[in-house]
C-alpha positions as CSV (number, residue, x, y, z in Angstrom):
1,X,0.6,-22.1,5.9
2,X,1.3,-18.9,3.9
3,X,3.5,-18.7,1.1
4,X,5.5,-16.3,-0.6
5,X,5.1,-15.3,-4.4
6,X,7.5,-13.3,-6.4
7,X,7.3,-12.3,-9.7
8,X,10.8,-11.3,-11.6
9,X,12.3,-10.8,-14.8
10,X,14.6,-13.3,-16.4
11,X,15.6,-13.2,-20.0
12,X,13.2,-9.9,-20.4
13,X,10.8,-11.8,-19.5
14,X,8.3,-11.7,-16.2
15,X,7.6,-14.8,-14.6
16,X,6.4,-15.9,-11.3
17,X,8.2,-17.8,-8.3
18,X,7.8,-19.5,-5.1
19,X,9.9,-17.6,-2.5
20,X,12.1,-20.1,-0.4
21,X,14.6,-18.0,1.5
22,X,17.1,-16.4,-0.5
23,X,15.9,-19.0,-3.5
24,X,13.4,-19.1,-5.7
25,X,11.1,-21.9,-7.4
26,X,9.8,-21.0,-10.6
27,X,6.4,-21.7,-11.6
28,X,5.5,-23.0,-14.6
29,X,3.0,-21.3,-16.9
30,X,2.4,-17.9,-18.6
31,X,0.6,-15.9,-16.1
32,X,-0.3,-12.4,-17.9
33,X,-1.5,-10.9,-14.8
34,X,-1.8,-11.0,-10.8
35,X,-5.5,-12.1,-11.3
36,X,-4.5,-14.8,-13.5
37,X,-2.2,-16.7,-11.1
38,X,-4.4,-16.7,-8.2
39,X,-7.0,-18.5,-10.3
40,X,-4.6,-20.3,-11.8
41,X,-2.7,-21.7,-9.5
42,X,-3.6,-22.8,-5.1
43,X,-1.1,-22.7,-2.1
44,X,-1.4,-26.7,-2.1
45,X,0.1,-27.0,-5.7
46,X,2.4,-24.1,-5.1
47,X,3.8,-25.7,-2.0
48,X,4.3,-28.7,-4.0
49,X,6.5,-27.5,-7.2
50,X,10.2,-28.7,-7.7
51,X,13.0,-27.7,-5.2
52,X,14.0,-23.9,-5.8
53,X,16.8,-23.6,-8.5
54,X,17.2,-19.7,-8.9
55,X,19.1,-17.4,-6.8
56,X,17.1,-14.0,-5.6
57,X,19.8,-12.3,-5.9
58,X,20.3,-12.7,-9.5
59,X,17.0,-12.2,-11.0
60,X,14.8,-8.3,-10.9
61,X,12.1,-7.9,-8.8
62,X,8.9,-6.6,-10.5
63,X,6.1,-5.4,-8.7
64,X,4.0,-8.9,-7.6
65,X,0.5,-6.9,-8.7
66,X,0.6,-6.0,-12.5
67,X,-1.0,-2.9,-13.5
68,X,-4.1,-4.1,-14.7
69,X,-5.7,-4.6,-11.7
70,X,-7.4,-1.8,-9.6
71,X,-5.2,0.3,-7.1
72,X,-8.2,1.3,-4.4
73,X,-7.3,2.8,-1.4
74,X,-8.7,4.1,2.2
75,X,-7.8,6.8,3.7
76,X,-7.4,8.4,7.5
77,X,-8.1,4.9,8.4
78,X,-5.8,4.7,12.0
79,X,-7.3,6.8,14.7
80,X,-3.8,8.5,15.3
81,X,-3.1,9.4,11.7
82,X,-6.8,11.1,11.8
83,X,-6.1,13.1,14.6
84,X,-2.5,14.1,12.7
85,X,-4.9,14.7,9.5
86,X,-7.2,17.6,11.7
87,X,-10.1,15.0,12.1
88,X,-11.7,14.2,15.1
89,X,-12.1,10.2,15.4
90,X,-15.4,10.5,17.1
91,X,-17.1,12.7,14.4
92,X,-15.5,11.1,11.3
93,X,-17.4,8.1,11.0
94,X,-16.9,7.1,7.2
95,X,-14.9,5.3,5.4
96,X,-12.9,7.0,3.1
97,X,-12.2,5.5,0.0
98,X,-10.1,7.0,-3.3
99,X,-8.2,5.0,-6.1
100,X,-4.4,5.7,-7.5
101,X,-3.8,5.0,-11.4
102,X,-2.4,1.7,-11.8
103,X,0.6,3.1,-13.8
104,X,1.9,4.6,-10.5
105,X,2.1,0.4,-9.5
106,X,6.5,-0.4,-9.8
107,X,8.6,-2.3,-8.0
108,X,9.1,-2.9,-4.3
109,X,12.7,-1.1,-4.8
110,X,11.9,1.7,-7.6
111,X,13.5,4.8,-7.4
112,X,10.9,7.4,-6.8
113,X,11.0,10.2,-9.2
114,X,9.9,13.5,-7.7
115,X,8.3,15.8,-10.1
116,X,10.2,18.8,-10.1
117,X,6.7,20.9,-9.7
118,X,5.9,19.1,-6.2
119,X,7.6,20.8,-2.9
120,X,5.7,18.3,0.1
121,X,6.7,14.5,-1.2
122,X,5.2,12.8,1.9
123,X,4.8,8.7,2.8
124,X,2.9,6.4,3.8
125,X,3.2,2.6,4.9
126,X,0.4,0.8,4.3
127,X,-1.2,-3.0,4.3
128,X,-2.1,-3.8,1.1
129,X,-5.0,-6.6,0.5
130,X,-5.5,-8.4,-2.6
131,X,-8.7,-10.4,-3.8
132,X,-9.5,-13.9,-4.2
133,X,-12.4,-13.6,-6.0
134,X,-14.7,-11.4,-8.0
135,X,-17.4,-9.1,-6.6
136,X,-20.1,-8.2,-8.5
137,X,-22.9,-7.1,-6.4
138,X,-23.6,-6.8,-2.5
139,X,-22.2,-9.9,-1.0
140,X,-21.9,-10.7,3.0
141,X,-18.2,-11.2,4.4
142,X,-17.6,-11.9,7.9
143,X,-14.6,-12.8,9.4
144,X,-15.6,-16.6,9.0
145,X,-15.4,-16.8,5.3
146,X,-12.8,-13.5,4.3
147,X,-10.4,-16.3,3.4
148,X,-12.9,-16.8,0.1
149,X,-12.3,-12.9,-0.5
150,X,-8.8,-12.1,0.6
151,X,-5.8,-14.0,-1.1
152,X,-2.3,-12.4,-0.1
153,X,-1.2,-9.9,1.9
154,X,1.6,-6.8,0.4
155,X,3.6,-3.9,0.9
156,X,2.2,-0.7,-0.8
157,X,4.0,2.7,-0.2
158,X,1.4,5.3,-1.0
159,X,3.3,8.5,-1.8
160,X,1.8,11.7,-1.9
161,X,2.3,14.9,-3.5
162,X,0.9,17.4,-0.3
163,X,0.8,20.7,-1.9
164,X,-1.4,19.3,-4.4
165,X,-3.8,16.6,-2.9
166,X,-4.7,19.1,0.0
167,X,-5.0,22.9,-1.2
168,X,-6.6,21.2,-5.3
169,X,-8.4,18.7,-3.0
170,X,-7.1,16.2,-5.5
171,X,-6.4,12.6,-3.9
172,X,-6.0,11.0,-7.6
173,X,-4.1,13.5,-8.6
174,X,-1.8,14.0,-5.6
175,X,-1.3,10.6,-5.3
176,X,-1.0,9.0,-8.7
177,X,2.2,10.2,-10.2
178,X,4.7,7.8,-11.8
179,X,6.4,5.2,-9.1
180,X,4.3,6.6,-6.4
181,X,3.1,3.0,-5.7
182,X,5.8,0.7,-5.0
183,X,4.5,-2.9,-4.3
184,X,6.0,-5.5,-2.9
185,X,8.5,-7.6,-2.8
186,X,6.5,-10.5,-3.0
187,X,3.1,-11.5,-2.3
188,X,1.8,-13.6,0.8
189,X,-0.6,-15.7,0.0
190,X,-3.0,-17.0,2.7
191,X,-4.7,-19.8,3.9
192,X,-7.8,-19.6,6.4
193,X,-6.2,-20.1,9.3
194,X,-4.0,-17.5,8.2
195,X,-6.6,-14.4,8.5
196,X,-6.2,-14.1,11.6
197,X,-2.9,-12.2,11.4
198,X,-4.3,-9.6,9.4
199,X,-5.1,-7.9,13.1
200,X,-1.8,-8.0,14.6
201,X,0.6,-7.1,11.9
202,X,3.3,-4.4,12.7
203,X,4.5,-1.8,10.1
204,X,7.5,0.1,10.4
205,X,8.9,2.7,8.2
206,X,12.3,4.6,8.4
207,X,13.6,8.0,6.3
208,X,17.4,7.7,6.6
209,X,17.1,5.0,9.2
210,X,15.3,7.3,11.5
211,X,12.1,5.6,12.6
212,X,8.7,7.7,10.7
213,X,6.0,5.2,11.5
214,X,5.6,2.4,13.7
215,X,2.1,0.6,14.3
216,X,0.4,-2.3,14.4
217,X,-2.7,-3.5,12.4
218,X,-5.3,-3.9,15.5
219,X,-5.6,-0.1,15.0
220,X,-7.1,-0.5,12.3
221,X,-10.3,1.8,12.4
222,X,-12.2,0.2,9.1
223,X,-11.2,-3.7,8.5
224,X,-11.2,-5.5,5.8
225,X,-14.2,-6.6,6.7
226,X,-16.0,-3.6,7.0
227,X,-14.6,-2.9,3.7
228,X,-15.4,-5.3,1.4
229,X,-18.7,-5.3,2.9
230,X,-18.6,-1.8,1.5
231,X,-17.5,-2.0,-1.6
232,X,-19.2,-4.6,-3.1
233,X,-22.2,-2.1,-2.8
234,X,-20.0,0.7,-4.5
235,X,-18.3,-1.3,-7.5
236,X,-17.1,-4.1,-9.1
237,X,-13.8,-6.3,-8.1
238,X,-11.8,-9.0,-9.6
239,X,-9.1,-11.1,-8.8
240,X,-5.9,-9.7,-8.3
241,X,-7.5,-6.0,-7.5
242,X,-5.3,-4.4,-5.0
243,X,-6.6,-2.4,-1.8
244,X,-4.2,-0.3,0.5
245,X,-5.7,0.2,3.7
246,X,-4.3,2.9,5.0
247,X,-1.4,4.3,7.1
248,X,-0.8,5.3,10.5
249,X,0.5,8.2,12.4
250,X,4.1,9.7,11.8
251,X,3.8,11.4,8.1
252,X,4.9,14.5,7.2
253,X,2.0,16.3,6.2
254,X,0.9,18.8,9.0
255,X,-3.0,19.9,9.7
256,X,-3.9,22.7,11.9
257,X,-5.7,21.9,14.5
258,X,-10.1,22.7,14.2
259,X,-10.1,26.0,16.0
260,X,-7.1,27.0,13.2
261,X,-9.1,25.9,10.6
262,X,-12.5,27.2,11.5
263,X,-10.7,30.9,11.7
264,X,-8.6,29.9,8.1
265,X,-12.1,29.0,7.1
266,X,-13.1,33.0,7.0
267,X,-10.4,34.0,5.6
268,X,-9.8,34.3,1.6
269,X,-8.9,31.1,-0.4
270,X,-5.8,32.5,-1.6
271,X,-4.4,33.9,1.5
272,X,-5.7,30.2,3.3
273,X,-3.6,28.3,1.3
274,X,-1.1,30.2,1.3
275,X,-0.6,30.0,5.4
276,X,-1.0,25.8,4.7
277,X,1.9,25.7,2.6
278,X,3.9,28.2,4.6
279,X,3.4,25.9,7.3
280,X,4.6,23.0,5.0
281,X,7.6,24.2,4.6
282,X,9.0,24.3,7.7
283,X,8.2,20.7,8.0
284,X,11.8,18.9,7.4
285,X,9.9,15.4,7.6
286,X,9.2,15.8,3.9
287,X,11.1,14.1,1.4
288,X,14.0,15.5,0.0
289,X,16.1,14.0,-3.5
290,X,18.7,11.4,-2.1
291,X,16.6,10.3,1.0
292,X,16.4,6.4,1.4
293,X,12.7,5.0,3.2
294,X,12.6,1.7,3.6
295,X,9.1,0.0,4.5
296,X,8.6,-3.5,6.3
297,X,5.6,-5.1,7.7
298,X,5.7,-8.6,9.9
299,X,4.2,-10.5,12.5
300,X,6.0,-10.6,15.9
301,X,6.6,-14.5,15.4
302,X,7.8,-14.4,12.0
303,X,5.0,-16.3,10.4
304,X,4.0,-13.2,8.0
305,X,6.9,-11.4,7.0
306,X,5.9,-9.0,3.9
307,X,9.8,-8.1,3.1
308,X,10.9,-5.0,3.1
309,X,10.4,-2.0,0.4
310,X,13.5,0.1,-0.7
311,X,13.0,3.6,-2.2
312,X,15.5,6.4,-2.9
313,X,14.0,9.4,-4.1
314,X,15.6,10.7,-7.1
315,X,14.9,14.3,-9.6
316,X,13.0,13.9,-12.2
317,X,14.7,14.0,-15.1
């Protein structure tokens, strides 16, 4: 059965927890880092600690992945959202892959600063996969054994500066700012017969309560499967190491469609650009200081329930 793992601050200190309702049982040991605890600890002695004895309500969420571990990402990976980026599904066959720095990692409920040189703040939902166990080298996962790979499930909220991951063609850059991660609340940790929910989750996001995104999981283009498979012929993984994979249709960022960008194509870069963010602009679904997303992702019985992200954006200062 899947269980849910915060990690708070009590006495300006972090610790970690056992999520039981609106209580919470603290677990006992120093655990420095995400990586650490899900070596350090399994669901069955988890599952088995003392009867919950803090309140949620009176402790700070932190985010449940620290910032050591890596923040890799996919990109365009929901048909719809492809077709919303300018792709063409049946041409773009790759899996696009990017990282975020790991100091953009905060809290399921950070304000999000806005830079005062970004114009387009744009979101994005997405499933967020954290690993079991190191990778080191080419390995074979399958959908038998991506229990021994996969250990919890988590919100990840991948915001985007626009005007400067599209016309600078910079993804890191774009995309890493300061509390442009929020993770959490908690983490889900899984069991095998758990994995199979990772096809038939259902994210949701809402701007001002008005619905943004709404999809479910099985449309998924590249699984985590598919992925891992992937990576472990790129880099290195360890325990802990985060993956977002993805968001689907319903940002704000608007692409011409191909003909549009075949003719912007001949023109000069300047005056290209220029039309792009002209056409920005008049996109209202971008975020504005004092808007309020909030982010959830569930199963329809319940079973998985990933909380639910709250994020004002705010000036920076």
């Amino acid at each position: 059965m899947a269980i849910n793992i915060v990690r708070f601050e009590q006495q300006n200190q972090a610790r970690w927890g056992v999520l039981h309702g609106q209580q919470i049982a603290p677990i006992p040991g120093d655990y420095a880092t995400t990586g650490e605890l899900i070596q350090g600890m399994t669901i069955s002695e988890l599952q088995a600690l003392p009867v919950a004895e803090l309140n949620l309500a009176d402790v700070s969420l932190l985010s449940p992945v620290t910032r050591n571990q890596q923040f890799v990402c996919q990109g365009a990976n929901y048909r719809q959202h492809m077709i919303e980026s300018g792709m063409n599904p049946d041409a773009k066959n790759y899996n696009m892959i990017f990282t975020k720095a790991q100091s953009c990692i905060c809290a399921a409920d950070s304000e999000v600063i806005k830079p005062s040189s970004v114009r387009f703040l744009d979101y994005e939902i997405e499933l967020g996969l954290v690993m079991r166990r190191e990778i080191s080298g080419k390995v074979t996962v399958s959908e038998q054994n991506l229990h021994q790979f996969i250990a919890a499930l988590v919100i990840v909220n991948d915001y985007s500066a626009r005007d400067i991951q599209i016309p600078q063609m910079q993804f890191y850059k774009g995309k890493s700012f300061r509390t442009f991660g929020p993770v959490g609340p908690w983490l889900c940790l899984l069991e095998a017969q758990d994995m199979p929910y990772l096809k038939k989750l259902q994210l949701k996001l809402t701007v001002n309560g008005q619905i943004r995104q709404n999809d479910s999981t099985a449309n998924l283009v590249h699984g985590p499967v598919a992925t891992l498979n992937e990576l472990a012929g790129v880099q290195d993984l360890a325990p802990g190491d985060l993956i977002a994979t993805g968001t689907p249709a319903g940002c704000a960022l608007s692409i011409p469609s191909p003909a549009k960008m075949r003719i912007a194509a001949l023109l000069p870069e300047a005056k290209k650009w220029a039309l792009f963010l002209k056409a920005q602009a008049a996109r209202t679904q971008y975020l504005q200081v004092g808007d309020r997303v909030a982010a959830s992702i569930r199963s329809e019985d319940g079973k998985i329930d990933l909380g639910v992200q709250h994020n004002r954006i705010v000036a920076e200062a």
